[in-house]
C-alpha positions as CSV (number, residue, x, y, z in Angstrom):
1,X,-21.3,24.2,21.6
2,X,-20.5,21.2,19.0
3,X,-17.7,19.3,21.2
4,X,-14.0,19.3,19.7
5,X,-13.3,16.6,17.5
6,X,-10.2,14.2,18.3
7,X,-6.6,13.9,16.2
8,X,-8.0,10.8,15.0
9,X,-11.5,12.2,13.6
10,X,-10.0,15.4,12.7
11,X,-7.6,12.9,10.1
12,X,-10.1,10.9,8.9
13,X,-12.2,13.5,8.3
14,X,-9.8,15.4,6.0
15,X,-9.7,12.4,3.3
16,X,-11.7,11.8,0.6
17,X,-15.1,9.6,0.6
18,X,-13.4,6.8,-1.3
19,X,-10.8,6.1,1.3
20,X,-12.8,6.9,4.0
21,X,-14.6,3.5,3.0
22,X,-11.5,1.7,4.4
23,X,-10.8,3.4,8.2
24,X,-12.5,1.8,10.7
25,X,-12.5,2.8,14.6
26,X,-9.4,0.9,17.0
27,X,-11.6,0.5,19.8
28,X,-8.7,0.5,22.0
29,X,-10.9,-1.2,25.0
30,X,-11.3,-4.2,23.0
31,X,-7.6,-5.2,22.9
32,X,-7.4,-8.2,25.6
33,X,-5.0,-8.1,28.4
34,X,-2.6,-10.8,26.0
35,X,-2.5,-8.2,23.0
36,X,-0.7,-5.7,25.7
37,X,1.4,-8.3,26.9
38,X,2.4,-8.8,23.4
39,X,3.2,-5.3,22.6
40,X,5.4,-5.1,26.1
41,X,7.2,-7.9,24.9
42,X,8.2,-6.4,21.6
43,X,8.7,-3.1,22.2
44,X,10.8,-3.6,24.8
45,X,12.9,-6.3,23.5
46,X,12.9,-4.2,20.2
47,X,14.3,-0.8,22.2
48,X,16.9,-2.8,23.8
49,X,17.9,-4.7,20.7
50,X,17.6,-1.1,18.3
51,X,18.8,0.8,20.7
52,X,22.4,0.5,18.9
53,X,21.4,-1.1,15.8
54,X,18.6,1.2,14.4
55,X,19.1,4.4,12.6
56,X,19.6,7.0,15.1
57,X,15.7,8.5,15.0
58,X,13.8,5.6,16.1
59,X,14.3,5.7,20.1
60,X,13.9,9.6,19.5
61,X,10.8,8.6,17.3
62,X,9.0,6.5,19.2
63,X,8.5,9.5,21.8
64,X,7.8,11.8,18.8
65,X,4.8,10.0,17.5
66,X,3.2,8.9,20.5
67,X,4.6,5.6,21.0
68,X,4.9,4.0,24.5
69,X,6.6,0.5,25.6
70,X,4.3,-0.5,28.2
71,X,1.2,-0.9,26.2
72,X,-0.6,-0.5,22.8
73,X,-1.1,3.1,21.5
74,X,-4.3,4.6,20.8
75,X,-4.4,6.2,17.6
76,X,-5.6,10.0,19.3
77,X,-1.8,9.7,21.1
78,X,-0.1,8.8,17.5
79,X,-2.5,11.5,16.0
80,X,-1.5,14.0,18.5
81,X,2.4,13.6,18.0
82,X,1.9,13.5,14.9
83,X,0.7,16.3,13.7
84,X,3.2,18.4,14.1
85,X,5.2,16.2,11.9
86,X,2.8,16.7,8.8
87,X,1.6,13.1,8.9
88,X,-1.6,11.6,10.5
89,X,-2.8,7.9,11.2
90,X,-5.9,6.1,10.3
91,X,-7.1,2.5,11.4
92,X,-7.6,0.1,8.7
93,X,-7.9,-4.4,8.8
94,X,-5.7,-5.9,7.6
95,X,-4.2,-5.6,4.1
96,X,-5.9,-2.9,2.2
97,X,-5.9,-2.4,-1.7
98,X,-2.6,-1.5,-2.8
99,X,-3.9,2.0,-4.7
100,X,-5.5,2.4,-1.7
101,X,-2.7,2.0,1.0
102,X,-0.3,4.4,-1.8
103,X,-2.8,7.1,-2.4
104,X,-3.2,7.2,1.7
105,X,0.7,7.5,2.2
106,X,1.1,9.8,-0.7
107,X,-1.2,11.9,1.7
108,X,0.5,12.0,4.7
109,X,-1.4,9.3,5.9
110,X,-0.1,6.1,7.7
111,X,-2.5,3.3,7.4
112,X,-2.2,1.7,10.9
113,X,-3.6,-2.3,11.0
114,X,-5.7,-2.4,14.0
115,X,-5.2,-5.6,15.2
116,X,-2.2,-7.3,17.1
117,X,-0.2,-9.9,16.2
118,X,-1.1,-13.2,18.4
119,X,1.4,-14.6,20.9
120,X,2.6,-17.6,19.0
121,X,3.7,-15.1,16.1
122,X,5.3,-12.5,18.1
123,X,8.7,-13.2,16.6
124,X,7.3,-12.3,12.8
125,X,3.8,-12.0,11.3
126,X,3.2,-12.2,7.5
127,X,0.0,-10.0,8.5
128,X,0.0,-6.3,8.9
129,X,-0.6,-5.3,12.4
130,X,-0.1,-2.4,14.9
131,X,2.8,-3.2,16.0
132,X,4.5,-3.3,12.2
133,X,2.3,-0.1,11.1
134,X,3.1,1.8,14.4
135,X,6.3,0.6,16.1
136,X,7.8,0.2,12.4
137,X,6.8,3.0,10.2
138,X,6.3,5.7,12.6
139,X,9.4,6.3,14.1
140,X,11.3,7.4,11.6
141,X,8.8,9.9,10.4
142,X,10.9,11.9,12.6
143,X,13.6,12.3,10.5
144,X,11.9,14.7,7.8
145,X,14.2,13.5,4.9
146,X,12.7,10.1,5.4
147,X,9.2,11.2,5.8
148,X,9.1,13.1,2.4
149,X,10.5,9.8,0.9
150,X,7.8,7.8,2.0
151,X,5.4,10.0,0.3
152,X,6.7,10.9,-2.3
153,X,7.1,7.2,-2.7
154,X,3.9,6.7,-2.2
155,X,2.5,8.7,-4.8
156,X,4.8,6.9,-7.1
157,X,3.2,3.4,-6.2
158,X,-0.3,5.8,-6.6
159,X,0.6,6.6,-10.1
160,X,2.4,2.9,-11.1
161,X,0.1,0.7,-13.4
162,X,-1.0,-2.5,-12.2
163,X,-2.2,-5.7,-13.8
164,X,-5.1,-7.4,-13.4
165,X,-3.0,-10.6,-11.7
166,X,-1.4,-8.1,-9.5
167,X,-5.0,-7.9,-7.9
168,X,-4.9,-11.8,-7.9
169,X,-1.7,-11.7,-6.1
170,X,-3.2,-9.1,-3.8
171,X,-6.4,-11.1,-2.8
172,X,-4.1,-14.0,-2.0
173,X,-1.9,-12.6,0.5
174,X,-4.7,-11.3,2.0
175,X,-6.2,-14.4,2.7
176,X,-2.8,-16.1,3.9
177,X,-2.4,-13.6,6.6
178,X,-5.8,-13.6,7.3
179,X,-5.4,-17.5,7.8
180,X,-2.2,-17.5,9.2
181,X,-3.5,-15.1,12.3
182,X,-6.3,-17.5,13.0
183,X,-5.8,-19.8,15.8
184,X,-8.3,-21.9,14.4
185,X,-7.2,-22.1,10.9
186,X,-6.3,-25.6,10.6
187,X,-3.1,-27.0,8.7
188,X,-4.7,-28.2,5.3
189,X,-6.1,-24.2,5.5
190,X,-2.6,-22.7,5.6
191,X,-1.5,-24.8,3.1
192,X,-4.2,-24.3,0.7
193,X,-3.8,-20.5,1.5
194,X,-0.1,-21.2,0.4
195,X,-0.7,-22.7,-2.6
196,X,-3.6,-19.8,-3.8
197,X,-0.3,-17.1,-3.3
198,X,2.0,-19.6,-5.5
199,X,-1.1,-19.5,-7.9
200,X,-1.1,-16.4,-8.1
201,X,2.2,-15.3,-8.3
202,X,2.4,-18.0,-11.0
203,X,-0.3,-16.8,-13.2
204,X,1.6,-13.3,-13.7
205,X,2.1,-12.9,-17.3
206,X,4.5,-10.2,-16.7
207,X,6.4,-7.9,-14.0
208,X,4.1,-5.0,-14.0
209,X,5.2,-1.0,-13.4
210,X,3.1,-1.9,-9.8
211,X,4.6,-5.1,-8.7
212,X,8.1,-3.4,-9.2
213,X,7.0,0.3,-7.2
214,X,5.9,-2.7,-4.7
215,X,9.9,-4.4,-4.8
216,X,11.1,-1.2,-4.5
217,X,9.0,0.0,-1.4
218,X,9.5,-3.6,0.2
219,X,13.6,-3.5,0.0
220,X,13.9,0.4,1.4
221,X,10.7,1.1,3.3
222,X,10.0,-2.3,4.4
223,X,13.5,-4.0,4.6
224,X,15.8,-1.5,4.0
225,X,19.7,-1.1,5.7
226,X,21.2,2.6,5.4
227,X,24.7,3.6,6.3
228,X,28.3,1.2,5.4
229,X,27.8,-2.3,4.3
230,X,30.5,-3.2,6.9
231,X,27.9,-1.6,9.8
232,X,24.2,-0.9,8.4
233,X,21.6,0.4,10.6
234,X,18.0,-0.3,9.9
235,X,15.6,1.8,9.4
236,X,12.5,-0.5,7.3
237,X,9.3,-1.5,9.0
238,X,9.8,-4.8,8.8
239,X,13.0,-4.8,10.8
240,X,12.2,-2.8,13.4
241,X,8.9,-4.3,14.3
242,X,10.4,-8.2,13.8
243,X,12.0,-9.3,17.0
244,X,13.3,-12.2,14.6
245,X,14.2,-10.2,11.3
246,X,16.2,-7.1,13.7
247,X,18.3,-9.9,15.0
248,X,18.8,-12.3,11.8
249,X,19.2,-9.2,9.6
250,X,22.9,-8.0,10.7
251,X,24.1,-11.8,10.2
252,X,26.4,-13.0,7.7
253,X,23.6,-15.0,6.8
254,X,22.1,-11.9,5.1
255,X,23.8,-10.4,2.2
256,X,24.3,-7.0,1.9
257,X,24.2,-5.3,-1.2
258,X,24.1,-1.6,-1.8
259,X,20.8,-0.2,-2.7
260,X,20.5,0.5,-6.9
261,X,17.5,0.3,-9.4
262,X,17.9,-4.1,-9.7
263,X,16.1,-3.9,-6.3
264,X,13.0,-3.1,-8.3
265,X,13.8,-6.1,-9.9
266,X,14.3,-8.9,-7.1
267,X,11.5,-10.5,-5.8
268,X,10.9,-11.0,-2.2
269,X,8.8,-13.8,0.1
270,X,6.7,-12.2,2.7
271,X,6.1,-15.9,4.5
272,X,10.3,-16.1,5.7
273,X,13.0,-14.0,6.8
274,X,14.8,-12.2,4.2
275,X,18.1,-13.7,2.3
276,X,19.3,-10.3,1.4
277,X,19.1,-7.1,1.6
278,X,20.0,-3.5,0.1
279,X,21.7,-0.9,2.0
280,X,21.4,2.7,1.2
281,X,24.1,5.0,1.6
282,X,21.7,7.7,3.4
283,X,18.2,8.7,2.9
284,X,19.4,11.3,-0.3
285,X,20.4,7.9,-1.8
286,X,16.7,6.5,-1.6
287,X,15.6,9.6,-3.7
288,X,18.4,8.9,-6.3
289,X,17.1,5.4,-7.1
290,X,13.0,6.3,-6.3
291,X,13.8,8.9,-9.1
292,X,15.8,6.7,-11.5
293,X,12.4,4.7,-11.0
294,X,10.1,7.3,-11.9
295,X,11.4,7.7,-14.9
296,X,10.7,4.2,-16.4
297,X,7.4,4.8,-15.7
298,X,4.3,5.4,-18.2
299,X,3.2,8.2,-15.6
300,X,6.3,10.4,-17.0
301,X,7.3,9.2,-19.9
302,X,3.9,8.5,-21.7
303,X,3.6,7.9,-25.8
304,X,4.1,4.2,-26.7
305,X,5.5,3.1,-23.8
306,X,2.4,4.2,-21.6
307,X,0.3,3.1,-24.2
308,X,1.9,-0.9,-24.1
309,X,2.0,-0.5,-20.1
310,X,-2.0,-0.1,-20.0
311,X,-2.6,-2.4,-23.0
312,X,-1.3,-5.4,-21.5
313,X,-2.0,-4.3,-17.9
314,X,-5.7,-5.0,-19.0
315,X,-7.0,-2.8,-16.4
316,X,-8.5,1.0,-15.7
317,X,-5.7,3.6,-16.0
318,X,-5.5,7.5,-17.7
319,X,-3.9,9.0,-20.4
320,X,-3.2,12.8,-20.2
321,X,-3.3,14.6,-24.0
322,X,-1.4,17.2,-24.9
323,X,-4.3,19.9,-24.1
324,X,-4.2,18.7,-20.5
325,X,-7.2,16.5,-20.6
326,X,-7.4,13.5,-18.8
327,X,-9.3,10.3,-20.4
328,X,-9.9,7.4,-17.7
329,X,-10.9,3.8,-18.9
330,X,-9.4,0.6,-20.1
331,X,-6.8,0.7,-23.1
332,X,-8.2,-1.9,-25.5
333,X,-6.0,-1.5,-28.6
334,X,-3.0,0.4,-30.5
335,X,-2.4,1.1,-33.9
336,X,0.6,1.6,-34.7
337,X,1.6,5.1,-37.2
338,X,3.4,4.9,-40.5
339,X,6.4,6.2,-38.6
340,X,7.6,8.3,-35.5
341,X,5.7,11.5,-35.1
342,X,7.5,12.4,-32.4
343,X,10.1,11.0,-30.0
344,X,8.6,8.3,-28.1
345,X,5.0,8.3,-30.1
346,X,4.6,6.1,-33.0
347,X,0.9,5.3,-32.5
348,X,-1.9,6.6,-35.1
349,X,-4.7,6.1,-32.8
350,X,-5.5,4.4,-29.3
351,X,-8.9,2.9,-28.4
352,X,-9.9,3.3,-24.8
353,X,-13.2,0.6,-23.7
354,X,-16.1,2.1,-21.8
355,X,-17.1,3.4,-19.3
356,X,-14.7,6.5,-19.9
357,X,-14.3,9.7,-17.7
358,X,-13.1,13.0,-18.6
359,X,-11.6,14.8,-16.1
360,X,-8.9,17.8,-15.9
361,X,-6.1,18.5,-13.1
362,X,-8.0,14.9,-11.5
363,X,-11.1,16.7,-11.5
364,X,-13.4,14.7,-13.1
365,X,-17.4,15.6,-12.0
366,X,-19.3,14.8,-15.3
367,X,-21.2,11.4,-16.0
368,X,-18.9,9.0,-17.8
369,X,-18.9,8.3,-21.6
370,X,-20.7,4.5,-21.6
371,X,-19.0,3.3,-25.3
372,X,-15.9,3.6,-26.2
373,X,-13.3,6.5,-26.9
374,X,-10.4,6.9,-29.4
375,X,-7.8,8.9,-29.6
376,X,-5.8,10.4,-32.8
377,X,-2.2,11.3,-32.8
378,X,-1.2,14.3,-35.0
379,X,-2.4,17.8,-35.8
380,X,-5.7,18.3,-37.2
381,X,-8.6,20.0,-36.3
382,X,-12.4,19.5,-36.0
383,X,-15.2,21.2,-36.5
384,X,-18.2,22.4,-33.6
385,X,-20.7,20.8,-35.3
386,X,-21.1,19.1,-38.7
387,X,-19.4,16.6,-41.1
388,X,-15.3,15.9,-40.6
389,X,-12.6,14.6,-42.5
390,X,-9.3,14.0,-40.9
391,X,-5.9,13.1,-42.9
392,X,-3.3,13.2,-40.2
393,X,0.8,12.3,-40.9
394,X,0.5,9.1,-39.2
395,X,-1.4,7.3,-42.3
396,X,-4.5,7.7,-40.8
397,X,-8.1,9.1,-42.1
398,X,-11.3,9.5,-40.9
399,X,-14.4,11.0,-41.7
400,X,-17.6,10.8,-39.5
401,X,-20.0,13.7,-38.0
402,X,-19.4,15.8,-34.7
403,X,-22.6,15.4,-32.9
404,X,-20.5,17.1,-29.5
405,X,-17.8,18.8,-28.0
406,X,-16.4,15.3,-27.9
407,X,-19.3,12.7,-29.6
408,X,-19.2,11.7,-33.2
409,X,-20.9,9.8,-35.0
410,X,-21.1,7.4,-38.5
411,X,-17.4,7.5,-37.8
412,X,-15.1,5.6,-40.2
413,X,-11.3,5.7,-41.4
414,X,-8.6,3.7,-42.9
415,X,-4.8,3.8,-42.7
416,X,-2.7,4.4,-45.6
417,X,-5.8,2.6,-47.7
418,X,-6.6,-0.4,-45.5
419,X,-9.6,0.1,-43.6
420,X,-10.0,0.1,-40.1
421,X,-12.7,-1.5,-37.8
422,X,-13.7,1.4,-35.2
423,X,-17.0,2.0,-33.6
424,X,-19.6,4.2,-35.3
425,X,-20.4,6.4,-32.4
426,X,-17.6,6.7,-29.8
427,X,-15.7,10.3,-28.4
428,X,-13.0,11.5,-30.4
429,X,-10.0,13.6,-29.2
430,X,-6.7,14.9,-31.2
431,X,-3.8,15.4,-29.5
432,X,0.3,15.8,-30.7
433,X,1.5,13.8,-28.0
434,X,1.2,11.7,-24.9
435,X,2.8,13.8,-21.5
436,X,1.4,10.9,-19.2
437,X,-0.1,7.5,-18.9
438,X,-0.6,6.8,-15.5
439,X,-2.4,3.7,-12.8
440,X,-6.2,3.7,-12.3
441,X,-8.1,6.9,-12.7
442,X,-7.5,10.2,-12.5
443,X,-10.2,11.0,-10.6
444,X,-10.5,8.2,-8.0
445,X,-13.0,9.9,-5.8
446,X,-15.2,10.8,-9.0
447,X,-14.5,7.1,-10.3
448,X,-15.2,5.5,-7.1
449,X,-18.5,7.5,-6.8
450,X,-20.3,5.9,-10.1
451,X,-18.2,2.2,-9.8
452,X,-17.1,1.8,-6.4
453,X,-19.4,-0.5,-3.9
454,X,-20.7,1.3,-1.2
455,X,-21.9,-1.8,0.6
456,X,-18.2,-2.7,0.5
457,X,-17.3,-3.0,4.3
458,X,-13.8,-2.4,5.4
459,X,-13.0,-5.7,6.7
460,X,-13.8,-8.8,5.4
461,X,-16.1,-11.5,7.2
462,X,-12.8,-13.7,7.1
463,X,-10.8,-11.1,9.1
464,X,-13.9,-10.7,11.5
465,X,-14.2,-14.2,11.9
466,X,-10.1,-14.6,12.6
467,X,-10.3,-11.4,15.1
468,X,-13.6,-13.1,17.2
469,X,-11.9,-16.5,17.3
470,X,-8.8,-14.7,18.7
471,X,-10.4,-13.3,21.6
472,X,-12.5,-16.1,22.2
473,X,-9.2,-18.4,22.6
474,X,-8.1,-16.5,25.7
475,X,-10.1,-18.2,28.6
476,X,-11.3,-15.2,31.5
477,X,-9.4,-16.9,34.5
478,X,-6.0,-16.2,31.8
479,X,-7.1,-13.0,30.8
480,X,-7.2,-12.3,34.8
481,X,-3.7,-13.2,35.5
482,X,-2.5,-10.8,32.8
483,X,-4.6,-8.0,34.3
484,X,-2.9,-9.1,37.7
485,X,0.7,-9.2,36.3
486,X,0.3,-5.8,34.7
487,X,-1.3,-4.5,37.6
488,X,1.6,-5.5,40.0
489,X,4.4,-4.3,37.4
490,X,3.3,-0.7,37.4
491,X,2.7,-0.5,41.3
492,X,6.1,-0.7,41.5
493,X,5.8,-2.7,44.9
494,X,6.8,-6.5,43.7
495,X,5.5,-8.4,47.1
496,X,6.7,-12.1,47.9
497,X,3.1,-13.5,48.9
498,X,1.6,-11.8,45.8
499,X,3.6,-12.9,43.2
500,X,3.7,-16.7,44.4
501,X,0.0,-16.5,44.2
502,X,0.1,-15.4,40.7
503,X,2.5,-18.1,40.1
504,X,0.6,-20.9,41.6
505,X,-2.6,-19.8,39.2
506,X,-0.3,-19.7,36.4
507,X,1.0,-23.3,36.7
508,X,-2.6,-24.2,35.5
509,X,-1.5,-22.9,32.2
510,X,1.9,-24.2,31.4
511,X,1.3,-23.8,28.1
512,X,1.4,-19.9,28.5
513,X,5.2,-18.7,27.7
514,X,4.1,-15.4,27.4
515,X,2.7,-15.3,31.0
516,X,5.5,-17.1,32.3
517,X,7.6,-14.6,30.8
518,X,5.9,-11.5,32.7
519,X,6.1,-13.4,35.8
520,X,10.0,-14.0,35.1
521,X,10.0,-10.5,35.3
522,X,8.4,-9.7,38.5
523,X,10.6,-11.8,40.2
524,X,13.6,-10.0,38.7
525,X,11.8,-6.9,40.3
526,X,11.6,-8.1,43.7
């Protein structure tokens, strides 16, 4: 009899291949007796802090997926509360590719960072870590309103089009917190970490549809407030999982200013408290501006504006014709029609670099198209086999052979009588309009299978390195006393002798606040 998988296997199990590349196992036993000291600390300073101050799920939620105060969860108790909620959890280092992290919550999915924040950080960590992606996002998965938001607003950040800098600004925050969680990191490191992130926030040539899906997420899902401006409660990750931010952000240093569309607009620093923040009205009101953001999109309004999107985003996204077909592959150029042929389409014909893939409904199984692909607006049609010639209303005319159901060859045109520079061999498609043009492929799994690197590990060797070090900074007679503390809190029997023993050990570490503070503790217990 094959033994019953756990929640946790029975998650990961259910995703596709190419996010499957990115879980890795929690090995809850390799936590050290500090990293539980450091969740106690939080989560029970965060209860007693939230306990008036968060929206009214989270105490409810904590309970509801799997969420205790006295140590760190294992991801088989989240998976089993969860659930019945709809949603699931996966371990992940660190910060993961951004389509990655939004396809996964589009999902259901929470991606969970398995590693802890380290003691000298426990106020606020730049870095994703369990107690941000558990204590933070979880929770309020129980209000079903919210949850629904978070995917749906995940499969809007899936479908935004990012730039090629955005992935430049993505590998630098990466390394910050990588840096900034390594107790060995040294200062000329930080800085230098620092300065790649201003770099490459610098070398931005433009606000991409991706970095504003990202504002957007970071000022409701993140840091948002929801209720009066006079008495918000919080409800972002990044409040309730900051023992500094939950205090700082109901002072009148923090503006408040009620949620709209600019928040997609305002830019945000993930290395310091926030100046200001938006405050929602109720979760209905983060559908009314997530929707008035889908709509600027290239993923629902298509034609030129889709077109310019993935031109100057420089990277792999899809257009969807009018016949339903998807086309995956870089945007390379746009030539402009004689006129409107429709509202919202003034373009004669789009080129679209190699490698291409075909796919339909994000089905895309067929070996990609190695040269390039080109698409002509208009009505017109071409033949199975044989010899072509195409004058369409936008100006445009081409002649060529039809080697395929897609292939041509000798292919040539000119518009209104200049000619035109195109690629003797390429695919060819017609369509009257453009529904869609949407981020990265349509078929990630299918893309991912012929361009994706399957030696690609799921951590990096600087998060390894940073993770090792950590451990390795907690000397075994410290790690002792923490095992010791623990032990005597949940005996429930404080005794005298015992606990000045402890305390005499712990003088040897004066250094240790965090110790000092558990002990504090016991002796309030006697």
């Amino acid at each position: 009899m094959l033994p019953v998988p756990s929640p946790t296997r029975r998650a990961i199990e259910k995703l596709p291949a190419h996010l499957r590349r990115f879980v890795v196992d929690q090995d809850h036993g390799a936590y050290t007796p500090r990293d539980h000291a450091v969740w106690r600390h939080i989560l029970h300073r965060l209860a007693d802090r939230l306990k008036d101050t968060a929206h009214a799920s989270y105490l409810s939620g904590l309970a509801a997926t799997g969420i205790g105060l006295e140590r760190i969860p294992s991801l088989d108790e989240m998976n089993g509360k969860l659930e019945a909620l709809g949603w699931s959890a996966v371990g992940v280092r660190g910060f993961i590719p951004p389509a990655v992290f939004t396809e996964l919550q589009s999902l259901g999915v929470l991606a969970i960072a398995a590693d802890i924040r380290s003691h000298e950080h426990i106020e606020y960590t730049p870095a994703p870590d369990i107690v941000h992606e558990s204590a933070g996002h979880a929770p309020i998965l129980a209000d079903r309103r919210y949850a629904s938001y978070l995917k749906r607003c995940g499969e809007v950040g899936f479908r935004a089009i990012a730039s090629v800098e955005d992935q430049a600004v993505y590998e630098a925050i990466r390394n910050l917190s990588v840096v900034k969680e390594d107790p060995a990191a040294t200062e000329q490191e930080v800085r230098l970490a620092q300065e790649r992130l201003h770099a490459a926030g610098a070398s931005r040539r433009y606000v991409s549809e991706s970095t504003k899906a990202s504002r957007l997420y970071w000022w409701t899902a993140e840091y948002g407030l929801v209720g009066s401006l006079d008495d918000p409660k919080l409800y972002g990750a990044g409040l309730l999982s900051s023992l500094g931010e939950a205090a700082h952000c109901l002072t009148p240093a923090v503006k408040k200013v009620p949620l709209g569309l600019v928040c997609a607009d305002t830019e945000y620093d993930i290395t310091r408290m926030q100046p200001h923040l938006f405050v929602a009205r109720d979760f209905d009101h983060l559908f009314e501006v997530l929707e008035a953001f889908e709509a600027t999109l290239g993923w629902r309004r298509g034609g030129d504006h889709g077109l310019e999107e993935a031109l100057r985003a420089r990277t792999v996204n899809h257009l969807v014709l009018d016949d339903g077909l998807e086309l995956t592959g870089k945007v390379v150029a746009r030539i402009p029609a004689r006129g409107e042929l429709m509202p919202g389409l003034s373009t004669a014909l789009a080129r679209i670099e190699g490698p291409v893939q075909l796919s339909r409904h994000g089905q895309g199984g067929q070996r990609p198209w190695p040269g390039e692909a080109l698409v002509a607006f208009g009505s017109g049609r071409l033949p199975h086999r044989g010899a072509f010639s195409l004058d369409l209303p936008s100006g445009l005319f081409l002649t060529g052979f039809r080697v395929g159901e897609h292939e041509v060859i000798n292919l040539r045109g000119h518009q209104d009588g200049r000619p035109l520079d195109l690629p003797s061999w390429a695919l060819l498609f017609l369509s009257g309009s453009l529904p869609s043009v949407a981020g990265g492929p349509a078929d990630p799994g299918a893309w991912d299978a012929w361009f994706g690197d399957p030696s690609a590990l799921a951590e990096g060797e600087a998060e390894a390195q940073a993770r090792d070090r950590k451990a390795q900074a907690l000397p075994a007679d410290l790690a002792e006393l923490y095992v010791e503390a623990r032990s005597l809190r949940e005996s429930g029997r404080v005794e005298t002798p015992r606990l000045r023993e402890l305390a005499s050990r712990a003088a040897n570490h004066p250094q240790e606040w965090l110790l000092q503070a558990e002990l504090a503790e016991l002796e309030a217990m006697r």
